[in-house]
SESEFI-376744 format. One record per atom (N, C-alpha, C): chain; residue number from 1; x, y, z. Coordinates in steps of 0.2 Angstrom, whole numbers, plus 5000, padded with zeros to 4 digits. Layout:
SESEFI-376744
{ch->A; i->NUM; u->X; v->Y; w->Z}
...
END
This chain:
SESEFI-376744
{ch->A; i->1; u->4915; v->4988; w->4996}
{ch->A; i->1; u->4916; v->4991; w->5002}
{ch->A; i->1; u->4914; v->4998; w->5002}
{ch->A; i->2; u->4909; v->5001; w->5008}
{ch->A; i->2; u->4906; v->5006; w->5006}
{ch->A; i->2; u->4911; v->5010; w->5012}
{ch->A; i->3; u->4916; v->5009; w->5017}
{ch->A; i->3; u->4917; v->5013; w->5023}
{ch->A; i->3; u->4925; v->5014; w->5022}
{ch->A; i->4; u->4928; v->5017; w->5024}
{ch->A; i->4; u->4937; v->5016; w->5024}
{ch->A; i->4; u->4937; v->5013; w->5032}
{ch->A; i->5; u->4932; v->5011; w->5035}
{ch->A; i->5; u->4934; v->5006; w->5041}
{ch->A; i->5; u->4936; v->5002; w->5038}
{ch->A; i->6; u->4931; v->4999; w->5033}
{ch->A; i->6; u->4930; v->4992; w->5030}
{ch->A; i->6; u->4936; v->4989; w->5026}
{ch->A; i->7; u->4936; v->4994; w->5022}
{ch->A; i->7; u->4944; v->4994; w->5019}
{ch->A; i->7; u->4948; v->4993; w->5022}
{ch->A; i->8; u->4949; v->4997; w->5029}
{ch->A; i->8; u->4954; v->4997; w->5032}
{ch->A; i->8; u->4958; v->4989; w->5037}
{ch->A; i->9; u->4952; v->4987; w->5039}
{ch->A; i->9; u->4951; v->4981; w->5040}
{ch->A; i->9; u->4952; v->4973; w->5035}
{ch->A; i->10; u->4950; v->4975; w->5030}
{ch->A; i->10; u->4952; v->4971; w->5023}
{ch->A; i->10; u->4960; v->4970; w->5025}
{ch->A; i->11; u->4965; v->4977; w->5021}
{ch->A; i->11; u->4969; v->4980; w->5019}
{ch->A; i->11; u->4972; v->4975; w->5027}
{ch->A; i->12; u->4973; v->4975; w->5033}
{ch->A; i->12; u->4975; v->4975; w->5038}
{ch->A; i->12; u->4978; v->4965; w->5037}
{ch->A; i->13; u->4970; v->4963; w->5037}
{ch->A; i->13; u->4968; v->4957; w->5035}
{ch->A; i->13; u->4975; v->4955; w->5029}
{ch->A; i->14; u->4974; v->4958; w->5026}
{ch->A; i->14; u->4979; v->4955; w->5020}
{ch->A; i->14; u->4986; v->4955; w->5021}
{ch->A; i->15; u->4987; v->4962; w->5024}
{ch->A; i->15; u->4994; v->4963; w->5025}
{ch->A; i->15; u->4996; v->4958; w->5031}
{ch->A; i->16; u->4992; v->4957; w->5036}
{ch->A; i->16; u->4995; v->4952; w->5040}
{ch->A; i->16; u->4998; v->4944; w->5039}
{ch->A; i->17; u->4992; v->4943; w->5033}
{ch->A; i->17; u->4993; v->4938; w->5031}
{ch->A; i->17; u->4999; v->4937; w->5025}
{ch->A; i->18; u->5001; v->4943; w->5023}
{ch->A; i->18; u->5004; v->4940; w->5015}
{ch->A; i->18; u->5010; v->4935; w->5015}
{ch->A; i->19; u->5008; v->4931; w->5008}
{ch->A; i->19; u->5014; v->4924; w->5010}
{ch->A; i->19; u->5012; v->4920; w->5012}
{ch->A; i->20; u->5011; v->4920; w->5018}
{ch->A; i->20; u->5011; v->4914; w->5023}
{ch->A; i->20; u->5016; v->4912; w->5024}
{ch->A; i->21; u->5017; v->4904; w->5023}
{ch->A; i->21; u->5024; v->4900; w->5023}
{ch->A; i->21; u->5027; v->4900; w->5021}
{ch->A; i->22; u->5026; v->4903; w->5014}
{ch->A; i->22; u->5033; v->4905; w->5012}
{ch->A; i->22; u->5037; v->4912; w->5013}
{ch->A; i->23; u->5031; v->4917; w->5017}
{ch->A; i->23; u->5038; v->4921; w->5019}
{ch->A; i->23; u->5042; v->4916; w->5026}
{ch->A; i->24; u->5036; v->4914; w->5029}
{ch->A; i->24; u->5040; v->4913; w->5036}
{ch->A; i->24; u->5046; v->4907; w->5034}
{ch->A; i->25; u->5047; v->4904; w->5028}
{ch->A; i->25; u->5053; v->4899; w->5026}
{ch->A; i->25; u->5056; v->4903; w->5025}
{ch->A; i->26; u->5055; v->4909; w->5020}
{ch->A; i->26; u->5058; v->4914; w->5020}
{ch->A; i->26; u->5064; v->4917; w->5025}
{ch->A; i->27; u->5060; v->4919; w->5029}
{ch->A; i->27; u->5063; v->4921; w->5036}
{ch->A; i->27; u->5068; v->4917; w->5039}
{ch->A; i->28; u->5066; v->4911; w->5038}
{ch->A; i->28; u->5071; v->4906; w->5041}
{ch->A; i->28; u->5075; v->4905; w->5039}
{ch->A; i->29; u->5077; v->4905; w->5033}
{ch->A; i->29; u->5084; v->4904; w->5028}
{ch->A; i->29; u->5088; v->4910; w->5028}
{ch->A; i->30; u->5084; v->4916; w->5033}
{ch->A; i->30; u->5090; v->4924; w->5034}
{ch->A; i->30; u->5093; v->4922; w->5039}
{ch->A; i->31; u->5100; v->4922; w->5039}
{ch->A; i->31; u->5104; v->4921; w->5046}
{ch->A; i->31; u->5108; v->4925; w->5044}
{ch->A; i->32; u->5108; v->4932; w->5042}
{ch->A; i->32; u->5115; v->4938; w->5042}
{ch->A; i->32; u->5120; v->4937; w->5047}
{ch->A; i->33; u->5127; v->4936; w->5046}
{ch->A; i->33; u->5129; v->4938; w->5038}
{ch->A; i->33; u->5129; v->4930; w->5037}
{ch->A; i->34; u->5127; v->4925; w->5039}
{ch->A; i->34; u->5132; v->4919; w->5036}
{ch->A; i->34; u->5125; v->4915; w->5032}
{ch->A; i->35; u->5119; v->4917; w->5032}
{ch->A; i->35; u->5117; v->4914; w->5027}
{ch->A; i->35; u->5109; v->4919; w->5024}
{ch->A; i->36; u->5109; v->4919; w->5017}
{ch->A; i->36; u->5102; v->4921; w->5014}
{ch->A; i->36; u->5101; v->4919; w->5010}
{ch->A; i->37; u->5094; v->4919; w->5010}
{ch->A; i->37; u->5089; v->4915; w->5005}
{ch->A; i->37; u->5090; v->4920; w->4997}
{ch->A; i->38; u->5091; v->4917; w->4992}
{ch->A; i->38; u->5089; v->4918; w->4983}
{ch->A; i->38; u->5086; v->4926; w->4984}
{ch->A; i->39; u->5091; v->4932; w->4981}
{ch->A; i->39; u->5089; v->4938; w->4979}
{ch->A; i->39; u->5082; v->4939; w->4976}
{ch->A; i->40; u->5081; v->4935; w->4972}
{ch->A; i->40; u->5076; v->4932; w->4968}
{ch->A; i->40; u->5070; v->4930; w->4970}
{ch->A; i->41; u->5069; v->4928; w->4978}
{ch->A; i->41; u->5064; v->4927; w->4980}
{ch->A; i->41; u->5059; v->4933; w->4985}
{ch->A; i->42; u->5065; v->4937; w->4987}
{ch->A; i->42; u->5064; v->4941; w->4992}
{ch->A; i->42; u->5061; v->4947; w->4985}
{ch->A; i->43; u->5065; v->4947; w->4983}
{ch->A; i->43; u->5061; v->4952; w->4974}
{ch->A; i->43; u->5053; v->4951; w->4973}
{ch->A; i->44; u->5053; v->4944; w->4972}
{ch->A; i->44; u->5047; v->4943; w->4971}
{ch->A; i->44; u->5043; v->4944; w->4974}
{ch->A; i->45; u->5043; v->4941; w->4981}
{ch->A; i->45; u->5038; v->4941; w->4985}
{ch->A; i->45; u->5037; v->4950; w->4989}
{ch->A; i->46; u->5041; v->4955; w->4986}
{ch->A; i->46; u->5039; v->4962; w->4989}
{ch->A; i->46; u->5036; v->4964; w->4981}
{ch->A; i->47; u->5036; v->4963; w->4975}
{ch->A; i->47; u->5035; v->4963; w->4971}
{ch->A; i->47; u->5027; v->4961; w->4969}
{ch->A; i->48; u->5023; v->4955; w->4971}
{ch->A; i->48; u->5018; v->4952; w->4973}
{ch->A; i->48; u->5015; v->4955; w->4978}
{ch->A; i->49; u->5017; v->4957; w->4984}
{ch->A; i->49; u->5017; v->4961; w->4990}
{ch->A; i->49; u->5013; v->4969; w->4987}
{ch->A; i->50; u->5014; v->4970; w->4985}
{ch->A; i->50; u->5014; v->4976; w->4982}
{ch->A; i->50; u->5009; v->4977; w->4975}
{ch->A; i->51; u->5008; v->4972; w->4974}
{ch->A; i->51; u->5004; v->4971; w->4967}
{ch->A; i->51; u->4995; v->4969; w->4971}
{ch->A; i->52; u->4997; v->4964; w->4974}
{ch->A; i->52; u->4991; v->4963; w->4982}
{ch->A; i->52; u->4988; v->4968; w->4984}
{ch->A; i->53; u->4992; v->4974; w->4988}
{ch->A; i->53; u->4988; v->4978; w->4991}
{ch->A; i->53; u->4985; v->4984; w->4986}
{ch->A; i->54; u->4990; v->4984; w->4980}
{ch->A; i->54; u->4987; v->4989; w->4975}
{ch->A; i->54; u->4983; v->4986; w->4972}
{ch->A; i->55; u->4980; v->4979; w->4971}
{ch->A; i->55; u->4974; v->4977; w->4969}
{ch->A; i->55; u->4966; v->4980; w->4973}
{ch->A; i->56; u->4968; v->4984; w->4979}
{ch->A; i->56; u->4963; v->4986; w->4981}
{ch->A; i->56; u->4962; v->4994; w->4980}
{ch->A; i->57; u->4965; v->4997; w->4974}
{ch->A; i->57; u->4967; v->5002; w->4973}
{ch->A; i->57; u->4959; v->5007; w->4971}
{ch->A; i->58; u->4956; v->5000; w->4966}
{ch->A; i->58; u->4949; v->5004; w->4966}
{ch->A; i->58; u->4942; v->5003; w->4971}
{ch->A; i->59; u->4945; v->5000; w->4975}
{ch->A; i->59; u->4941; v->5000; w->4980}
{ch->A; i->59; u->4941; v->5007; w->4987}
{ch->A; i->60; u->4948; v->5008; w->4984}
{ch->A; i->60; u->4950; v->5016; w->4989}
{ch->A; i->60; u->4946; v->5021; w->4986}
{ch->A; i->61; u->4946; v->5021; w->4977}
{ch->A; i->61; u->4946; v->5025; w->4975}
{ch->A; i->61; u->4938; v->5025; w->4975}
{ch->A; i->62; u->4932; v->5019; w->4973}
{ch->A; i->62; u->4925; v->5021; w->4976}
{ch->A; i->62; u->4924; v->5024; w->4979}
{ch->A; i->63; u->4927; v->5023; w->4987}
{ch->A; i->63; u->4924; v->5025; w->4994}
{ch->A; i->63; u->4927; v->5031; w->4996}
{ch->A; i->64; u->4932; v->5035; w->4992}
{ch->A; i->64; u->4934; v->5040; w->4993}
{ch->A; i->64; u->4930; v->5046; w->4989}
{ch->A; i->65; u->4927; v->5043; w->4983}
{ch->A; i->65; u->4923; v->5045; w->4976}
{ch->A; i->65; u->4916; v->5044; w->4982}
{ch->A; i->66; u->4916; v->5042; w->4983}
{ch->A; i->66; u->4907; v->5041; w->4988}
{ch->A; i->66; u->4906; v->5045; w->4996}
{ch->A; i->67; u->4912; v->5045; w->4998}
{ch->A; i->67; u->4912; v->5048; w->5005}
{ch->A; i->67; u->4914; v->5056; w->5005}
{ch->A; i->68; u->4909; v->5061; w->5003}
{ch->A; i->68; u->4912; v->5065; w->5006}
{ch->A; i->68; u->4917; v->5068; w->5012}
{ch->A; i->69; u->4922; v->5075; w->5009}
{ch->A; i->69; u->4926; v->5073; w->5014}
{ch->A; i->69; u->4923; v->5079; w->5020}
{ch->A; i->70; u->4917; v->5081; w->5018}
{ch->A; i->70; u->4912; v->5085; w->5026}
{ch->A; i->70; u->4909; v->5081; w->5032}
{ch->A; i->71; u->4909; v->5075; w->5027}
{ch->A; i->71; u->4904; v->5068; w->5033}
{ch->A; i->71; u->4909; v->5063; w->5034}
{ch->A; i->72; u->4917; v->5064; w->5035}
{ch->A; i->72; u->4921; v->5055; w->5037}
{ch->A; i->72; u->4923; v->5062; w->5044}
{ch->A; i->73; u->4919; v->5056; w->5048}
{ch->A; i->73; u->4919; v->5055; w->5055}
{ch->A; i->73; u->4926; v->5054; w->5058}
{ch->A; i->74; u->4928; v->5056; w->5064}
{ch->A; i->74; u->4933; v->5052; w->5067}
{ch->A; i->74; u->4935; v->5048; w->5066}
{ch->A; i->75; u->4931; v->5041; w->5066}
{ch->A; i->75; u->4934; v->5035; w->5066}
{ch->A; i->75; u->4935; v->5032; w->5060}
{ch->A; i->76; u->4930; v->5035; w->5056}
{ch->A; i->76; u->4934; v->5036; w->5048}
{ch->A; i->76; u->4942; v->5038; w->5045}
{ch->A; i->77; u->4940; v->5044; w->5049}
{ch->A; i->77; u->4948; v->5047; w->5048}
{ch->A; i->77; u->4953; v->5043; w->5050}
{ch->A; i->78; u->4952; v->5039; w->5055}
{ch->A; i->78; u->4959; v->5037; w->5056}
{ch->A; i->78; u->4958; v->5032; w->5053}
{ch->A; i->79; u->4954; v->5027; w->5051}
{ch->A; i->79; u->4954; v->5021; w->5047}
{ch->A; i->79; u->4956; v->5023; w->5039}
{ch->A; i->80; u->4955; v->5030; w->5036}
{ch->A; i->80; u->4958; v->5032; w->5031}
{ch->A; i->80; u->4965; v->5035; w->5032}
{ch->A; i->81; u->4968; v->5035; w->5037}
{ch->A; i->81; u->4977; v->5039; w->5039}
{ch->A; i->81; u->4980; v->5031; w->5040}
{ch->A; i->82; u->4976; v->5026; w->5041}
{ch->A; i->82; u->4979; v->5019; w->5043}
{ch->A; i->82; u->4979; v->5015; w->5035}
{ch->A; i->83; u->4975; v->5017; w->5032}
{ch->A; i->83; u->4977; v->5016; w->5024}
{ch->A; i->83; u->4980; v->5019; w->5019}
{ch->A; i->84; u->4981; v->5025; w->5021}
{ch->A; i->84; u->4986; v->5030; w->5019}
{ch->A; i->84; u->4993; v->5029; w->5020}
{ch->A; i->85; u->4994; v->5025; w->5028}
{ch->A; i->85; u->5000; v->5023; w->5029}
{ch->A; i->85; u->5003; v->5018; w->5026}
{ch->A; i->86; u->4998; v->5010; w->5026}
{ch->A; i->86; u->4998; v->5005; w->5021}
{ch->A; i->86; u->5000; v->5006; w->5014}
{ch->A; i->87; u->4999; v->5012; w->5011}
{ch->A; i->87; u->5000; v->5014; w->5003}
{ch->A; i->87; u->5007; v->5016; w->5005}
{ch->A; i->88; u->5007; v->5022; w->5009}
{ch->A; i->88; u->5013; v->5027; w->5008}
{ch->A; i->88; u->5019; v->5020; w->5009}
{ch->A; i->89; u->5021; v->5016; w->5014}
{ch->A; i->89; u->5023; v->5011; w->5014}
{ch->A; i->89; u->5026; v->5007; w->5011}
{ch->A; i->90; u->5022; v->5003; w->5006}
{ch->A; i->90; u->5021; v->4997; w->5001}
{ch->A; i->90; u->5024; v->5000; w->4995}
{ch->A; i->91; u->5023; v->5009; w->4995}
{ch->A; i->91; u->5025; v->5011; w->4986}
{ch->A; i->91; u->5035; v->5012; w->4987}
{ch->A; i->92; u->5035; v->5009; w->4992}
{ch->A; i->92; u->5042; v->5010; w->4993}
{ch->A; i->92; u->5046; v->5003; w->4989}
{ch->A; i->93; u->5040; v->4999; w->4990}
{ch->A; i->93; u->5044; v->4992; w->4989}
{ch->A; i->93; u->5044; v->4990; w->4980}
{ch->A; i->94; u->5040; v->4995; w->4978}
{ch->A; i->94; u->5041; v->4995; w->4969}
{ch->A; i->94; u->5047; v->5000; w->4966}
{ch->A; i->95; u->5050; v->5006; w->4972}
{ch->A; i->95; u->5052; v->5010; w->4971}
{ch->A; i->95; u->5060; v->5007; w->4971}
{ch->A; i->96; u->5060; v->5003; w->4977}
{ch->A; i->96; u->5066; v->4997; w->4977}
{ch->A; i->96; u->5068; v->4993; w->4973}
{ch->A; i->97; u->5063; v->4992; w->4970}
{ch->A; i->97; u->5066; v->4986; w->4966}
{ch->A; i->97; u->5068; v->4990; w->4959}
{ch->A; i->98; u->5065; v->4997; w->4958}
{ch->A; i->98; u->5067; v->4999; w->4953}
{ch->A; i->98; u->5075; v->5003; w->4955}
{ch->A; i->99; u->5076; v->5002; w->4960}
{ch->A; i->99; u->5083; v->5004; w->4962}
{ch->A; i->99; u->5089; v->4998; w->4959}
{ch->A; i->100; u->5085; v->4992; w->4958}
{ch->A; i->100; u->5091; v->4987; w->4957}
{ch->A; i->100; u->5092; v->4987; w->4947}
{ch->A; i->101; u->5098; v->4986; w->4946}
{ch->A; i->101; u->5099; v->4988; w->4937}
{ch->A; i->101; u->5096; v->4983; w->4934}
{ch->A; i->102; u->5093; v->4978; w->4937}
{ch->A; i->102; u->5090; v->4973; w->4933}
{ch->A; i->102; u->5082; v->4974; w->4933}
{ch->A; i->103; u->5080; v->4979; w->4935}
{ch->A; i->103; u->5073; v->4980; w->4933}
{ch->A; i->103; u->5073; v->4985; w->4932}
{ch->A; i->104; u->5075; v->4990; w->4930}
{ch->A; i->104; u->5077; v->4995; w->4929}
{ch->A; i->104; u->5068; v->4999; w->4924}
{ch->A; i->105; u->5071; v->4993; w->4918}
{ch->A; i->105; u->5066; v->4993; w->4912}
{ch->A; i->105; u->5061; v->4990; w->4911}
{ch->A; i->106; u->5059; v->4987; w->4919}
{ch->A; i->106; u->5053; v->4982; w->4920}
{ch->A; i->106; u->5047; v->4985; w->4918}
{ch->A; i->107; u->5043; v->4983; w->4913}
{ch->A; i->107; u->5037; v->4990; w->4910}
{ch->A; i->107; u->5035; v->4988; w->4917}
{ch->A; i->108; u->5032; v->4982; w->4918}
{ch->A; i->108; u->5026; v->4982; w->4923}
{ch->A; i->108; u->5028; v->4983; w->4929}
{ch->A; i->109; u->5034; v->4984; w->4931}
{ch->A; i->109; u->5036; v->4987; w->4937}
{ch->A; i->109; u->5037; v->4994; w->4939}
{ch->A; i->110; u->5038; v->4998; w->4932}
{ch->A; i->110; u->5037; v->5004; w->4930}
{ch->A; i->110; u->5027; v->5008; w->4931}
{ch->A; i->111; u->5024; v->5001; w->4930}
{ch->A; i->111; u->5019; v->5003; w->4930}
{ch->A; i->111; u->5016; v->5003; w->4937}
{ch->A; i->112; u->5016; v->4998; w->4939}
{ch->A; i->112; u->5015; v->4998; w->4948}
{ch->A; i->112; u->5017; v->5002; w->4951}
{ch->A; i->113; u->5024; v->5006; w->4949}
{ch->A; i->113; u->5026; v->5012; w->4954}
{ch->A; i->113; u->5022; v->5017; w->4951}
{ch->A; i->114; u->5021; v->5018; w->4945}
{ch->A; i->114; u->5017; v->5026; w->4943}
{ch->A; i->114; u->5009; v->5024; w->4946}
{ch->A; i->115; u->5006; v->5018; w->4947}
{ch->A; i->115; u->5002; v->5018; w->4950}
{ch->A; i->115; u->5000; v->5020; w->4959}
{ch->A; i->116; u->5008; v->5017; w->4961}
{ch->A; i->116; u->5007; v->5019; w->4968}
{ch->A; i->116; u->5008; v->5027; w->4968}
{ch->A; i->117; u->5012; v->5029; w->4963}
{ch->A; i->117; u->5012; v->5036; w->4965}
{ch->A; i->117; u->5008; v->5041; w->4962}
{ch->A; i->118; u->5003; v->5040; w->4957}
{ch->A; i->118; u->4997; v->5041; w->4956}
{ch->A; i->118; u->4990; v->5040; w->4963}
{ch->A; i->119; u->4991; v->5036; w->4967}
{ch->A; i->119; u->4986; v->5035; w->4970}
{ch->A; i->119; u->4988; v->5038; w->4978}
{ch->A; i->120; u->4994; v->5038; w->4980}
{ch->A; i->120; u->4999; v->5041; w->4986}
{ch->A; i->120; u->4994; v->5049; w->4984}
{ch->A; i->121; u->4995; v->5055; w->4977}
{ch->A; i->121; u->4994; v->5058; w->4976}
{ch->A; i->121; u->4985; v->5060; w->4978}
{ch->A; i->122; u->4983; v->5057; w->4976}
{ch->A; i->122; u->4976; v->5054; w->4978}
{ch->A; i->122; u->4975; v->5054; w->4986}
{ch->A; i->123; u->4976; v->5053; w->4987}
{ch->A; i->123; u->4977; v->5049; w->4994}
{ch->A; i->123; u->4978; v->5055; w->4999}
{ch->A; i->124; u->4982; v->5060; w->4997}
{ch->A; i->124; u->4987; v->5065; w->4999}
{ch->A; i->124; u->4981; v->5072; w->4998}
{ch->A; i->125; u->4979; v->5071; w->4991}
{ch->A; i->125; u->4975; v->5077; w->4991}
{ch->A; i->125; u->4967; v->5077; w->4995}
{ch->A; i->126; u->4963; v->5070; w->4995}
{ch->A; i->126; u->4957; v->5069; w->4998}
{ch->A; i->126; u->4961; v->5070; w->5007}
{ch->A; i->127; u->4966; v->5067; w->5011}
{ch->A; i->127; u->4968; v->5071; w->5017}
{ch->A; i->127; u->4968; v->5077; w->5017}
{ch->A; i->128; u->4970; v->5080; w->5014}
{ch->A; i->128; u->4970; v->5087; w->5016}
{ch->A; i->128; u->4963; v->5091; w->5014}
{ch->A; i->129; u->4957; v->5089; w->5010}
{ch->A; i->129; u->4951; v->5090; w->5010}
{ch->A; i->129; u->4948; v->5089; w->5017}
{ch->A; i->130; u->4949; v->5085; w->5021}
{ch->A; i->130; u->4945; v->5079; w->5027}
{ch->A; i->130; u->4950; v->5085; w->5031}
{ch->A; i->131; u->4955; v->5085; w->5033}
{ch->A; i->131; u->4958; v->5090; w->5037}
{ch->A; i->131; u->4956; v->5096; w->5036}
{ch->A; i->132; u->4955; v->5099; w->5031}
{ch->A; i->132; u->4953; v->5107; w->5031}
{ch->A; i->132; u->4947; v->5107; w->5033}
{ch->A; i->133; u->4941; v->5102; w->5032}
{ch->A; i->133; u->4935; v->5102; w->5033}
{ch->A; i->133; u->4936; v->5103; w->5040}
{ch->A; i->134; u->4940; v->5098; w->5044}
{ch->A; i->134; u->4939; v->5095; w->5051}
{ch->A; i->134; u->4942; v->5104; w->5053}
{ch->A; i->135; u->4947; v->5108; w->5051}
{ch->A; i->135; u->4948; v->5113; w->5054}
{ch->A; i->135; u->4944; v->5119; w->5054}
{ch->A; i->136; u->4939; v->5117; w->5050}
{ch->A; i->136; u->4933; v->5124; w->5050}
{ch->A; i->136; u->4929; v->5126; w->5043}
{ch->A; i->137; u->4933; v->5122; w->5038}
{ch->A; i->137; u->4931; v->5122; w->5029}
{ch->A; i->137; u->4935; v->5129; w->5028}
{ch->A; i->138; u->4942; v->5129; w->5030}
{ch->A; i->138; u->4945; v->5134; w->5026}
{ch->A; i->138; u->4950; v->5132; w->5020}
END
């Protein structure tokens, strides 16, 4: 992907889709209070969820490495503030799970999170590069 349109549109593509059937069985089995689906399933699939959209982590990172922040355009910018939200989002759901005592000392859970917040920082610092520029290059 050479554009954060492109991305943006992947990343959108995906999240639409995630699961499939088995979120929407998923869904099915939530009837609060009187009935929920396996702890254990809804873990996974935000888990997986999360592991999915951070596999396009170095594709952010090309196209942020490749596009100067003096030349992204309007349409740019916002197709990169709508993948900035998709990240900021999603690093919630590794941050969650390491809320529950049973994953506590998940390496690779631990990992995903320092990755999401590794790349949120990324992500935070090229914004305000594309902002400053869009305000004048101060």
């Amino acid at each position: 992907m050479k554009t954060f349109t492109e991305l943006h549109r992947r990343l959108i593509g995906l999240a639409s889709r995630l699961d499939g059937e088995l979120w929407d069985k998923l869904l099915a089995s939530l009837n609060p209070p009187d009935e929920y689906p396996r702890d254990s399933q809804i873990q996974d699939l935000a888990f997986r969820d999360a592991k999915a959209l951070g596999g396009y982590v170095p594709d952010l990172r090309s196209v942020m490495k490749n596009t100067s922040p003096k030349t992204v355009s309007f349409e740019e910018y916002q197709a990169f503030c709508g993948i900035a939200s998709l990240y900021n989002i999603t690093a919630r759901l590794p941050a969650l799970l390491l809320s529950i005592p049973d994953y506590r000392d998940s390496a690779i859970l631990i990992e995903l999170y320092n990755g999401y917040r590794q790349i949120l920082a990324e992500i935070y610092s090229y914004l305000a590069l594309v902002e400053a520029e869009a305000a004048g290059g101060s």
